[in-house]
C-alpha positions, -999 to +999 in steps of 0.1 A: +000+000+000+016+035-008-002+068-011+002+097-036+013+130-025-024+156-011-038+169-041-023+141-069-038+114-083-032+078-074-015+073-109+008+103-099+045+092-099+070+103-074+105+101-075+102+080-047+077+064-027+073+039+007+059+006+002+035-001+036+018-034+038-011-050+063+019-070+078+040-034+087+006-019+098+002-049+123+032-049+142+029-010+148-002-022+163+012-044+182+039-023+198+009+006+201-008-024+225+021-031+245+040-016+273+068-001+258+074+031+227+105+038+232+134+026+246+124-010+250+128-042+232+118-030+199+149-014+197+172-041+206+156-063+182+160-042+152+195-035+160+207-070+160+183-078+130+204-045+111+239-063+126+227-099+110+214-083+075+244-062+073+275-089+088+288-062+115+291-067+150+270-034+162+243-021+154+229+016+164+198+030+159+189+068+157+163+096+153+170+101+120+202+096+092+213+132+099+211+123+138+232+094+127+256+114+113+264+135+139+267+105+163+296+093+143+312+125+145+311+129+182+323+093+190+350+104+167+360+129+189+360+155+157+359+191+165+377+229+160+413+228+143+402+198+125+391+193+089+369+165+071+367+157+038+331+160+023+322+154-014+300+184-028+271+162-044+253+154-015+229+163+006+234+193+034+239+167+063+267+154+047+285+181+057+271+199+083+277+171+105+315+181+103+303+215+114+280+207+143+312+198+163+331+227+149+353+212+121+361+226+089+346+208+057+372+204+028+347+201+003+359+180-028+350+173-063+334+145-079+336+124-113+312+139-136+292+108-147+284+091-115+285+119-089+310+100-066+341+114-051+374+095-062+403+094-049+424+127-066+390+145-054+393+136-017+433+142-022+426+179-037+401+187-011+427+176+015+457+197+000+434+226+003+427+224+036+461+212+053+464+175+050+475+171+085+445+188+093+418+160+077+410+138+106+379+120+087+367+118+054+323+111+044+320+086+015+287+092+002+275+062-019+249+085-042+223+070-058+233+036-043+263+041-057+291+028-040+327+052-033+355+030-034+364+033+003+391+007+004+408+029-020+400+061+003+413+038+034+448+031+012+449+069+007+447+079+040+460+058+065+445+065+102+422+090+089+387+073+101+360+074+066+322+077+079+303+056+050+273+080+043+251+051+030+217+064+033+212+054-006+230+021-001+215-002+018+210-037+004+244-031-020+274-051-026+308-032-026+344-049-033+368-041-004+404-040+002+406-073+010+389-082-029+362-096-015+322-083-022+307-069+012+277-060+022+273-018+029+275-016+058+301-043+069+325-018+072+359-037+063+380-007+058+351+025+076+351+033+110+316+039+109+282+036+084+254+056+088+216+047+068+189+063+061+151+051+073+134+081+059+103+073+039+121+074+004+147+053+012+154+016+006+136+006+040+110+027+058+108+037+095+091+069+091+119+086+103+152+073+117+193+061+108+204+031+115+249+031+122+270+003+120+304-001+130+332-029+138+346-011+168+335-018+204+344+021+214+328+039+188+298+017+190+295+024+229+300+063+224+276+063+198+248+045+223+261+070+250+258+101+228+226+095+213+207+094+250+218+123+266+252+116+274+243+092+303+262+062+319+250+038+335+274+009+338+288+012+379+325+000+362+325+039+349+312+054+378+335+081+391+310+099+423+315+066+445+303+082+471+266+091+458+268+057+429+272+029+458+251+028+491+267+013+523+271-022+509+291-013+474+261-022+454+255+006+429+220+027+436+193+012+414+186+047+402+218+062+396+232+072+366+262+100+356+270+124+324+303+127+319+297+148+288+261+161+271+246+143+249+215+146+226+182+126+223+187+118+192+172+075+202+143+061+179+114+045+193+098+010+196+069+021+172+101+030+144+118+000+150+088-023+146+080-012+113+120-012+108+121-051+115+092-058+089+109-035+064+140-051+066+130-079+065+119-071+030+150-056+018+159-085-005+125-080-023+124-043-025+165-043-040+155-071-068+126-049-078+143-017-080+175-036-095+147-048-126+133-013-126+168+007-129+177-021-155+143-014-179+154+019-174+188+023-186+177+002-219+149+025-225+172+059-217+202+047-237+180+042-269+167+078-270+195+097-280+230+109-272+220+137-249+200+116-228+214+086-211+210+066-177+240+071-153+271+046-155+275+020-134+306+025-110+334-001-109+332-028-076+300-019-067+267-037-071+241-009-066+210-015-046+193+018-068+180+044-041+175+067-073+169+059-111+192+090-123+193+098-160+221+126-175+206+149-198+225+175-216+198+202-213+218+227-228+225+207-261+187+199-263+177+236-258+155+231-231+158+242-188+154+212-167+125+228-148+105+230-182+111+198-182+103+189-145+074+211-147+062+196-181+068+160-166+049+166-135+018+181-155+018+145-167+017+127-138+058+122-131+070+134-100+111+139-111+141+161-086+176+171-085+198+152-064+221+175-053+228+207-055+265+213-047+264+221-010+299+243-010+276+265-034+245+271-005+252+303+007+268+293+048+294+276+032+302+303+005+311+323+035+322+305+053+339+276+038+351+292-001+359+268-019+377+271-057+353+258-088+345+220-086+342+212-121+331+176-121+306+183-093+290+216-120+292+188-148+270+169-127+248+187-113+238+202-144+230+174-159+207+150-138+168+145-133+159+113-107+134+097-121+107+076-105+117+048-088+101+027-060+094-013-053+059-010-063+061+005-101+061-017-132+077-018-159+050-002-180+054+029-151+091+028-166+077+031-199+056+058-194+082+079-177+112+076-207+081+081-232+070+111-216+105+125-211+110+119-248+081+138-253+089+167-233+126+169-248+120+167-284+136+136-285+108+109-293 
């Protein structure tokens, strides 16, 4: 079950779109019935379902992917003096997760075609800002895309890479070692962060999921997300007002020994989380089919139109179904298209507009002419994609963007 935007019709086609069935709906219910919303079982059990599906030891849950984001960068102990590495083509938590605790963003370029930072981007960006300064670079897999982190990892050695997967879940990259791994396994990432938003592979209405092979950053990132609070007695450091008479620690006693954030997701999110995932399989073969009708139907049309390339090592699980048009060649402005699109039913957006462009970081972050990112920016329309469409919804879109173009 999935539901058009207010004021559309049911034959309306977003970009993207949740798929909600009677089996999601019942175990909401069923945590509504209970005794717990938050911070109860729920939780747990959708954070060792995320460790299984995703072969990592920890598992953290969050408010939301932006929430997720920050998390990693606390428990990273980022902050003023130091710089991170942060592709341009992405969205704005990307980078201001870097400046929530103060750092600098290097902002670097990205290969035209496919929107992902490569390695000479990540090593420009760096040079820029001091490379002793770069204490943590953000892959973001775009699209579903996957940036070859092992490569990043060989790069820079010690310097931590924060996997920002929220359009990767349920894909395949190669890592250093040359085998295939799940996003998320984080062979050569300190930390991955996803995405639960509604658009996203999986749905919990709103949340992040993190993942990480490190005991440390997985405890921090638990800590940070709840206020700061401790309550494990081993870490206890006010003896006197932890322990009564006997050394047992006071059943109500806890201790901060920095602030925190509520940034924890509740039992309702993580019970339609556990369905969701559950489907993840399903939902990646359908939009792995859809993406594939796709690129057939967009490379046909004409040179100015085609779908995006697939990246090397990576196995895409297809957040978006992006197609590169050349919109000056064609004589046309992408929102004449959008606009004409959407008066036909077909929801389309831009994914993204090159954050050191938005006007905070213009000031304060300058940052020289990225041509790859301009290239690609200029040049790409997501299309519709979501579990539910069919192949004749495919058709419909590249014959209507034909149409619109001049090009069919």
């Amino acid at each position: 079950m999935s539901v058009p935007p207010p004021g559309l019709s049911p034959s309306f086609l977003p970009y993207g779109r949740q798929v909600i069935e009677d089996d999601d709906i019942a175990a909401v219910v069923e945590v509504l019935k209970g005794d717990f919303l938050t911070t109860g079982p729920t939780v747990d059990a959708f954070e060792a379902a995320c460790a299984k599906a995703l072969d990592v030891p920890y598992a953290v849950t969050c408010s939301s992917g932006t929430a997720g984001l920050h998390l990693a960068t606390l428990a990273l102990g980022l902050g003023p003096g130091d710089a991170v590495v942060v592709p341009s083509v992405t969205f704005l938590a990307s980078a201001n997760c870097a400046a929530y605790v103060g750092a600098d963003v290097a902002f670097a370029d990205v290969n035209s075609d496919t929107g992902l930072m490569e390695v000479p981007h990540a090593e420009a960006a760096a040079a820029r800002a001091g490379r002793d300064r770069v204490k943590a670079i953000v892959a973001v897999h775009l699209n579903g895309h996957c940036v070859d982190v092992a490569a990043l990892a060989s790069a820079f050695p010690g310097v931590p890479i924060i996997e920002d997967a929220c359009h990767a879940l349920g894909g395949r990259m190669r890592g250093g070692d040359q085998a295939w791994h799940t996003v998320g396994a984080c062979p050569d990432s300190a930390i991955a962060m996803f995405s639960t938003h509604p658009v996203k592979t999986i749905a919990t209405g709103e949340g992040g999921v993190m993942t990480t092979r490190d005991p440390v950053l997985d405890e921090r990132m638990r800590r940070m997300r709840n206020h700061g609070m401790v309550r494990d007695p081993e870490r206890f450091t006010e003896r006197d007002r932890a322990f009564d008479s006997k050394g047992a620690a006071n059943p109500w006693y806890y201790e901060m020994p920095e602030p925190g954030f509520n940034y924890r997701l509740s039992d309702i999110h993580a019970a339609l989380g556990i369905r969701q995932l559950a489907k993840l399989p399903r939902f990646v073969a359908a939009r792995r089919a859809l993406r594939a009708r796709y690129a057939d139907r967009l490379d046909r049309l004409c040179p100015h139109i085609r779908a995006l390339p697939v990246a090397a090592g990576c196995e895409p699980s297809w957040h978006l179904s992006v197609a590169l048009v050349d919109f000056a060649a064609l004589g046309i402005e992408r929102a004449a298209v959008m606009n004409a699109l959407r008066a036909e039913g077909i929801g389309t957006q831009v994914h993204y507009a090159p954050v050191h462009l938005q006007p905070y970081y213009r000031a304060t972050h300058p940052t020289p002419e990225l041509p790859g990112a301009a290239a690609y920016y200029a040049r790409c329309l997501s299309l519709p994609l979501f579990p539910t469409m069919t192949n004749a919804d495919v058709d419909r879109v590249v014959d209507a963007l034909a149409r619109v173009t001049g090009v069919g």
